[in-house]
N, C-alpha and C positions, 0 to 999 in steps of 0.2 A: 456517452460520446466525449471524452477526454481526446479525441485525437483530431484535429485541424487539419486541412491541406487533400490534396491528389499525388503528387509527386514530391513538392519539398511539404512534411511533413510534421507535426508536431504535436508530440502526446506529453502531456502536465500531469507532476501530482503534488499534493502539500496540502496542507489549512496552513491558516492562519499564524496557529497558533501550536504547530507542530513540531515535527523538530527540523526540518525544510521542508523550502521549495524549490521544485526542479522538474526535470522533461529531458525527453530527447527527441532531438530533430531528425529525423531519416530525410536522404533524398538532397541534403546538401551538394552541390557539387564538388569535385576534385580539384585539388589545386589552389582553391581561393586562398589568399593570406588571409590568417587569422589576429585579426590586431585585439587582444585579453583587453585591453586599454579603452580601446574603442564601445569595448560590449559593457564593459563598468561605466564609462561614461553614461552609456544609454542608463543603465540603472541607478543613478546617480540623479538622473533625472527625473526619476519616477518615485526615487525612497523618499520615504514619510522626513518627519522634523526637519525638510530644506527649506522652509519658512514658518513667518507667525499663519499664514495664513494658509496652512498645512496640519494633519495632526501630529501631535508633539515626539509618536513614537518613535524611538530613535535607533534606528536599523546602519550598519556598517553597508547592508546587502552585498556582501563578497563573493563574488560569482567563482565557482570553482569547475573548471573542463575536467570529463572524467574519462574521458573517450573521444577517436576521432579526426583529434589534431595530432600529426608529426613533424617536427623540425617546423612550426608556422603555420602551417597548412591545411586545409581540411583532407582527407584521406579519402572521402566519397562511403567511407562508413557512420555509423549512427554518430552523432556526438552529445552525449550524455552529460549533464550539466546538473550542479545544486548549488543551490544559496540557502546557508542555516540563518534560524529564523534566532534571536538571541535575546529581544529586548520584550516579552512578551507578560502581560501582567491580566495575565486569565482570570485572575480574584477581581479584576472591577466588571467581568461579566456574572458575577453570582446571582445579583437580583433576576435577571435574565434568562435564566436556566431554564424555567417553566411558563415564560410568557413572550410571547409573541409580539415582536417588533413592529407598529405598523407598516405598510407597505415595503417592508423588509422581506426576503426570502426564507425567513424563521417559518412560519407557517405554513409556504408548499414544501420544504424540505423537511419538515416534520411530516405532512402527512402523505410525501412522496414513499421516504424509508421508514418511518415509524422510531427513527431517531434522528438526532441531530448534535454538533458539537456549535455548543453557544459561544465558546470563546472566540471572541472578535469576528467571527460570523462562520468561522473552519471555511468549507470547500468554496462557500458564498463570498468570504470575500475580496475586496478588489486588492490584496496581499497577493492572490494568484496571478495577477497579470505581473509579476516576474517574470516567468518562462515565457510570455510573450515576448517581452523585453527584449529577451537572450536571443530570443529565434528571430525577433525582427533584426536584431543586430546584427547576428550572421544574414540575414538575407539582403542588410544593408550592404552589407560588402562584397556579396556576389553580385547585388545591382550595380555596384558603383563600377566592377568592371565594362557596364553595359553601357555606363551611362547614365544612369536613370535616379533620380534623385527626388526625395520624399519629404515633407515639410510640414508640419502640421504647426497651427498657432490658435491661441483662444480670440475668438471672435465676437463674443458676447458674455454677459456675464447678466443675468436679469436683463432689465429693460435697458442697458446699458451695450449699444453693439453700434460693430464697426460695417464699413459698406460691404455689399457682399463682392465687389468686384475684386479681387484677391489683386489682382496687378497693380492693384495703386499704393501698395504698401512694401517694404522691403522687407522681407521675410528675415532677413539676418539680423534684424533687431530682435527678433522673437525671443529669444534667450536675454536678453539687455533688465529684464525685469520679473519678478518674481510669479505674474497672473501670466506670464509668456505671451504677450501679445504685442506685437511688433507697432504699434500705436502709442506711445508714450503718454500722451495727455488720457488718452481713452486708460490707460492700463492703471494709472492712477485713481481716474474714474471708481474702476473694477475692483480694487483693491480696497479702496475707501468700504463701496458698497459689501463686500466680503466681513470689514471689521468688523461695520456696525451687523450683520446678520451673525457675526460667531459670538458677539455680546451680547445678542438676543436668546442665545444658546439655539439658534433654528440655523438651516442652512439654505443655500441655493444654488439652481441650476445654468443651465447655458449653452451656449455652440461652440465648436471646436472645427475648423472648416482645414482639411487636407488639399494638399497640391501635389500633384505625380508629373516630374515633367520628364522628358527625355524616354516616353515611354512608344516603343515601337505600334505602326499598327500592324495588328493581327492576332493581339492579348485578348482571348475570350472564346467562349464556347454560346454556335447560335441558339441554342434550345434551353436547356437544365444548367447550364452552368454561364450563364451571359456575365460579364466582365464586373457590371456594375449588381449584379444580384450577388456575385462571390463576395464584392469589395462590401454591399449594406449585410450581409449574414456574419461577416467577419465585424463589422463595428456594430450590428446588434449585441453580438456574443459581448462586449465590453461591459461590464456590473454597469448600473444605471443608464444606461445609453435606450432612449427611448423611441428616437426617431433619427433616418435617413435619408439624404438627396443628395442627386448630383446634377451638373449642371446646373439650367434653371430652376430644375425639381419644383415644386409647389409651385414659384409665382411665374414660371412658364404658362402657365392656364390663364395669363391676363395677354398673353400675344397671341396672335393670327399666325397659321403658317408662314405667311413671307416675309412677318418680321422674324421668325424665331429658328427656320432653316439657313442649315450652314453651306451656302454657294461653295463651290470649289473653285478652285485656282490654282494658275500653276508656278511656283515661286521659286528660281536657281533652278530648273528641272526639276523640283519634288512637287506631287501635289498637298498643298495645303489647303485649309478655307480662311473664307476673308474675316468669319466669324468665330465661337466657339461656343454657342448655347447648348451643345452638344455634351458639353463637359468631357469630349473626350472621347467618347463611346456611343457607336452607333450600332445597332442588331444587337449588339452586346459584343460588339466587339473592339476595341480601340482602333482608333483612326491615325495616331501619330498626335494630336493635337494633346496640350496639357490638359489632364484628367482633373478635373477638381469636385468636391464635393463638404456636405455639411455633414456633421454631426449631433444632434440633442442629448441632453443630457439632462436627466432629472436632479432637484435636492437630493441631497444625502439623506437618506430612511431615519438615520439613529438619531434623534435630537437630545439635546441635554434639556429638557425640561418636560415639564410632565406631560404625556399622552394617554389617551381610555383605549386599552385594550381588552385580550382575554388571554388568559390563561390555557397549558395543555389539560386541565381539567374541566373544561369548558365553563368557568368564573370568571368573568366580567372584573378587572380590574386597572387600577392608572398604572403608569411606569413613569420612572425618570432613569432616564440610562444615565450609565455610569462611562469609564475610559474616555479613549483618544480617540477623536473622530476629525475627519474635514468639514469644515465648514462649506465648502465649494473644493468639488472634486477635479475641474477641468485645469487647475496645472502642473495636477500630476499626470492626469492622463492622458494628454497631450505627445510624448513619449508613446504611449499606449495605442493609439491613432495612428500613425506613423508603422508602429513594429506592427501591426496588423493589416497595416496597407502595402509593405514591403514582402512581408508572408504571402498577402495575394499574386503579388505580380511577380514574383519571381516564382508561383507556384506555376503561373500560366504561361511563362516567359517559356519555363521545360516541357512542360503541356504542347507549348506549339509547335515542339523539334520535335514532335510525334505524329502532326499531324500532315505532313508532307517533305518531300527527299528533298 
């Protein structure tokens, strides 16, 4: 399964360590301006060596349209896309070739296919959410004609986290610092705590919490495809990402129904509620209310210092990985959050002009 979506669509290929990455999007719609500028920025955001506290690899990521666009535009045909991969140094994955990363994907991808490409993890690793990038970027601009505006920021970093209530924060600070979290004193916090883990040679994990606002109701399907099951399947699919909620999610189970139901109201002639523990989606389907939700995200597998593993010969041995690794993966993938949350709802946004005249 290389291919994402129902209607606006999206099929990846590349490693690592290849000679691109790239995909094509079906199902874009026609007409949208296509700003090149905009879709590099996204990926700008997401390439390696844009900080210390980043791995050092140092990728141009120059996104190249191969199909699709005319005079600006999207065409309402495929549009086929690559970014070559340039800065790759496959010789510090040598020791690696034969043994098995812990909690790494080296070991079901070994004994899924019966091979595996060791360099910088090939299909496995999170190099591939480039073509997210790209497609979330086009889907950010057919959103924007809608309205609908996506935001993702890091919320936590270790025991280091901010309140989960997303409105007390200005999200346009999010970019102002290098862990992207729209908290200053906290992101300093995070940073700190990032240094000393990458001069431990070990890494760590954290939250990354999404906001959708400006999102119609009526995004979702009631049965097999509910709003917020599309949006946890698409931030599962993310490398490392281990856990999902929206709304209250988890610490809902300490409220009563009538503190945790969203009243209606009716506000200018529209209905709104007075609340939103709802996070947005109810049946699984959006309400109009802003959609918000969390993301987890495990340490980083590959550590630089020595781990007990086994070998494909099944011998019991240590490793000390070699290359470029993130110490904390949650400011680059933050970008990645976002273009996975724009892919859903603009997938469902077309979904719904199907499902009545």
């Amino acid at each position: 399964m290389n291919t994402f979506g129902h209607i606006f669509r999206l099929t990846t290929f590349g490693e690592s360590h290849g000679e691109a990455i790239g995909g094509v999007v079906d199902g874009m719609p026609a007409g949208i301006p296509i700003d090149v500028d905009f879709i590099q920025q996204e990926l700008n955001r997401r390439r390696p060596g844009q900080s210390d506290i980043t791995t050092s690899r140092k990728e141009p990521d120059q996104v190249e349209l191969l199909s699709g666009v005319f005079e600006g535009k999207s065409t309402g045909c495929p549009i086929g896309f690559m970014v070559r991969n340039q800065n790759q140094h496959s010789s510090d994955y040598d020791n690696m070739k034969d043994v098995f990363r812990p909690s790494h994907a080296d070991f079901t991808y070994y004994y899924k296919y019966g091979t595996r490409d060791h360099r910088g993890g090939g299909r496995s690793s999170a190099r591939i959410t480039i073509s997210r990038c790209v497609a979330g970027a086009l889907a950010k601009m057919a959103l924007k004609q809608l309205g609908i505006d996506i935001q993702a920021y890091t919320s936590q970093v270790g025991n280091i986290a901010l309140d989960r209530d997303y409105r007390k924060y200005d999200l346009n600070q999010t970019e102002k610092n290098i862990v992207r979290c729209p908290d200053a004193e906290k992101a300093k916090e995070m940073i700190e705590l990032i240094e000393t883990v990458k001069t431990d040679g070990d890494t760590i994990g954290g939250v990354i919490t999404g906001v959708i606002k400006g999102c119609p109701a009526g995004l979702g399907m009631p049965e097999f495809a509910k709003l917020h099951a599309e949006l946890g399947a698409a931030m599962l699919s993310i490398n490392a990402v281990k856990g999902f909620e929206y709304g209250e999610g988890f610490s809902g189970i300490n409220m009563r129904g009538s503190e945790q139901n969203d009243e209606f109201r009716i506000t200018d002639g529209i209905v709104t509620t007075a609340t939103n523990h709802s996070g947005g989606i109810q049946g699984g389907i959006s309400n109009g209310q802003d959609i918000y939700f969390r993301v987890a995200f495990k340490p980083v597998a590959t550590l630089l210092r020595e781990q007990n593993t086994v070998d494909i010969h099944g011998k019991e041995v240590t490793l000390t990985a070699k290359g470029r690794h993130d110490p904390c993966v949650l400011p680059r993938a933050v970008p990645v959050v976002e273009a996975m949350a724009a892919c859903v709802i603009l997938d469902h946004y077309l979904l719904s002009k199907s499902t009545k005249l």
